[in-house]
LOZA-236466 format. One record per atom (N, C-alpha, C, O): residue in three letters; x, y, z negated. Coordinates in steps of 0.1 Angstrom, whole numbers, plus 5000, padded with zeros to 4 digits. Atoms other than C-alpha are relative to their C-alpha. Layout:
ALAXYZ
...
end
This chain:
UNK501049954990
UNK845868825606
UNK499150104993
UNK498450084983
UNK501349945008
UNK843869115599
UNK498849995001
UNK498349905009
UNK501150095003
UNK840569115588
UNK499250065015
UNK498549985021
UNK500349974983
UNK839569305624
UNK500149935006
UNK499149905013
UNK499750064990
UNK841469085643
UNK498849874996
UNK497849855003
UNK500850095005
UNK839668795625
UNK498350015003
UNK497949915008
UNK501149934991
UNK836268955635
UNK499850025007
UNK498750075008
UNK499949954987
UNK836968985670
UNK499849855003
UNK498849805008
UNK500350155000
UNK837668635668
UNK498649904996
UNK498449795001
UNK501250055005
UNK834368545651
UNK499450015009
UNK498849915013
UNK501049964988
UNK832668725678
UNK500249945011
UNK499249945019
UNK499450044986
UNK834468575708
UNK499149844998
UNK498649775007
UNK501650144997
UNK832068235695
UNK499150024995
UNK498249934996
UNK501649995001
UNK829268375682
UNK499750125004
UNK499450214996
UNK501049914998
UNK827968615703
UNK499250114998
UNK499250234998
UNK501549965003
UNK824868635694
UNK500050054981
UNK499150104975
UNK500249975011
UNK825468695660
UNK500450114995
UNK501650154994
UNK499449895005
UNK824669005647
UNK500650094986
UNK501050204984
UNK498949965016
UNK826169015610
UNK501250045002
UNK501750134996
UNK498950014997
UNK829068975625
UNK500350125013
UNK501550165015
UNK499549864994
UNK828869265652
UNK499350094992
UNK499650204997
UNK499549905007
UNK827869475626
UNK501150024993
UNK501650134994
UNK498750055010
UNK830769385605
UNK501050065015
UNK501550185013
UNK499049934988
UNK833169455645
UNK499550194999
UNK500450284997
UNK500149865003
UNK831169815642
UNK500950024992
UNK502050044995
UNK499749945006
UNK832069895615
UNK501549984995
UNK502150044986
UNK498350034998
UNK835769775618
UNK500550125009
UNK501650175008
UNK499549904991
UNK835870045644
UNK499750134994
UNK500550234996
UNK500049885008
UNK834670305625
UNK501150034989
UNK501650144988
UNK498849965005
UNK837370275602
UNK501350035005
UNK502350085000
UNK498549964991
UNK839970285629
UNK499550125005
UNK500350185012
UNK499949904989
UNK838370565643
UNK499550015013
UNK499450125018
UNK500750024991
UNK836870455671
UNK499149995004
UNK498949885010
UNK501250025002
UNK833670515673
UNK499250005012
UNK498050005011
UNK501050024993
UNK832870485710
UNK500049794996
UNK499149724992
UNK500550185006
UNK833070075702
UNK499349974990
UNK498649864988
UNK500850035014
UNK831770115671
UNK498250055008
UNK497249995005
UNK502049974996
UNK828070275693
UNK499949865008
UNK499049785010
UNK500050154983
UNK828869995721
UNK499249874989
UNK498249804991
UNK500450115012
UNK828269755690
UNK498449984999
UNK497649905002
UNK501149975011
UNK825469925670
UNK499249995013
UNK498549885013
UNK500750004987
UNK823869975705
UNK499049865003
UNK497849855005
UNK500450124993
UNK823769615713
UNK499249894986
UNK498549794987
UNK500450045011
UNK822869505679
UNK498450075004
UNK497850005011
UNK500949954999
UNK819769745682
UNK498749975013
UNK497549985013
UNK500650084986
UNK818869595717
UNK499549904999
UNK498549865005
UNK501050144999
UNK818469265707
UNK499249954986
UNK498549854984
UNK501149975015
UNK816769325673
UNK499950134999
UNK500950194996
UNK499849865003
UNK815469675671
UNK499450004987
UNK499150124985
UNK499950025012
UNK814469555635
UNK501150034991
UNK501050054979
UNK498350045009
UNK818269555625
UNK499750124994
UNK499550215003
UNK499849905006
UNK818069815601
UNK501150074993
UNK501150194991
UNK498049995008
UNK821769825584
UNK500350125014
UNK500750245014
UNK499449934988
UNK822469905626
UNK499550165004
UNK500150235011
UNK500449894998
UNK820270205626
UNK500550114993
UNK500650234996
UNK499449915010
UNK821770315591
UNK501950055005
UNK502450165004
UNK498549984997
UNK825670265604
UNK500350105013
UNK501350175016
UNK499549904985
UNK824970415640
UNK499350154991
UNK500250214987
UNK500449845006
UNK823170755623
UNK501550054997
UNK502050155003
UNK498549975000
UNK826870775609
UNK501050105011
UNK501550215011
UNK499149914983
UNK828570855645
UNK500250155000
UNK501150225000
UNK499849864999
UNK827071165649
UNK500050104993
UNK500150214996
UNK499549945007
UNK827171265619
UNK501450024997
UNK501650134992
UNK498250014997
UNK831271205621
UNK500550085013
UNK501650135016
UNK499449894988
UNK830971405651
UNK499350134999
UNK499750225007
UNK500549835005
UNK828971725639
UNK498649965011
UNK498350055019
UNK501150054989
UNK826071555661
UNK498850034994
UNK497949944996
UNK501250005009
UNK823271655639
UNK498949985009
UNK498549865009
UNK500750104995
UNK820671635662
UNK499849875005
UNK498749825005
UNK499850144994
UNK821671315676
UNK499449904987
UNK498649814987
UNK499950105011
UNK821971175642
UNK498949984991
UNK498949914981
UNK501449935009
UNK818071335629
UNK499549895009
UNK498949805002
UNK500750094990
UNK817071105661
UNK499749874996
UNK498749814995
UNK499550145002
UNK818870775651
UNK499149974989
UNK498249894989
UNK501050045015
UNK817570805615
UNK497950015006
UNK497049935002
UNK501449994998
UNK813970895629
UNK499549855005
UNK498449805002
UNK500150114994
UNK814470565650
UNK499949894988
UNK499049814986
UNK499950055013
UNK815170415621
UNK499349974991
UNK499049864986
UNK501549985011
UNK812670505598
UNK498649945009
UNK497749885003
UNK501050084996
UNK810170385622
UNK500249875002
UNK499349804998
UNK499950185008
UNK811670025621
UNK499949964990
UNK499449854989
UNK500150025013
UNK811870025587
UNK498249964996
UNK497849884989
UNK501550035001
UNK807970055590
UNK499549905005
UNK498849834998
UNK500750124994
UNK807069815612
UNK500349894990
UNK499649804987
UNK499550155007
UNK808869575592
UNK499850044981
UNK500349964973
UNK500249945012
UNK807869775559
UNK500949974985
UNK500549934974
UNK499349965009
UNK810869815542
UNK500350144995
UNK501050245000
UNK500549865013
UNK809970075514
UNK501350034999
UNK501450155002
UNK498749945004
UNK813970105506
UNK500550055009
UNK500950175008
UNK499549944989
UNK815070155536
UNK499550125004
UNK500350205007
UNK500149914998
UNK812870405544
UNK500250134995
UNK500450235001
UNK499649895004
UNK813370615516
UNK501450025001
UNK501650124995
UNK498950005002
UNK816770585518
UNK500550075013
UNK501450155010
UNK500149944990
UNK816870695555
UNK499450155001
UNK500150245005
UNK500749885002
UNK814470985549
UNK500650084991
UNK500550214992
UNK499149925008
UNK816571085522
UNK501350035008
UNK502150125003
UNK498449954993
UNK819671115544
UNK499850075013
UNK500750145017
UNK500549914996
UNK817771285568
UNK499650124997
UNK500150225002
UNK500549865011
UNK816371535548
UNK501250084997
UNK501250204997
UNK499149905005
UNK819771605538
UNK500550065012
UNK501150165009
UNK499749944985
UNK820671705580
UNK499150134999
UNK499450195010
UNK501049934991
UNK817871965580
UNK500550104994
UNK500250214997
end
């Protein structure tokens, strides 16, 4: 079984857990699929808009699709969760990958 299929399956009983739909994103980004891979990051970001991994993986997208504004947004979104929740790495780390869009 691959390790996707196995992920799919994790998800089909827990839901709610979102380690594990980031882990399904980002299974879809390597196939290429990246509207499931937003459908994911999306729903991760809805019910924790804390998740910060999900703000760093969805910025990805539109960077994979020449989306640069889109993807100045996500990180902006981004960087202000990181604050609320004041993680110092995350933000520079976001702001640095921003910076490099402009």
């Amino acid at each position: 079984m691959s390790r996707g299929i196995h992920r799919l399956n994790i998800f089909d009983k827990e839901p709610e857990n979102l380690p594990d739909m980031l882990g399904l994103a980002i299974e879809w980004v390597a196939l290429k699929d990246y509207k499931n891979a937003e459908v994911y990051l999306k729903r991760i970001i809805e019910r924790d808009s804390n998740y910060i991994e999900a703000y760093k993986q969805y910025a990805e997208l539109p960077e994979i699709l020449n989306n640069i504004e889109e993807a100045k947004i996500i990180y902006s979104k981004g960087i202000e969760a990181a604050k609320r929740i004041e993680d110092i790495q995350s933000i520079k780390e976001m702001e640095d990958l921003l910076n490099e869009l402009k």
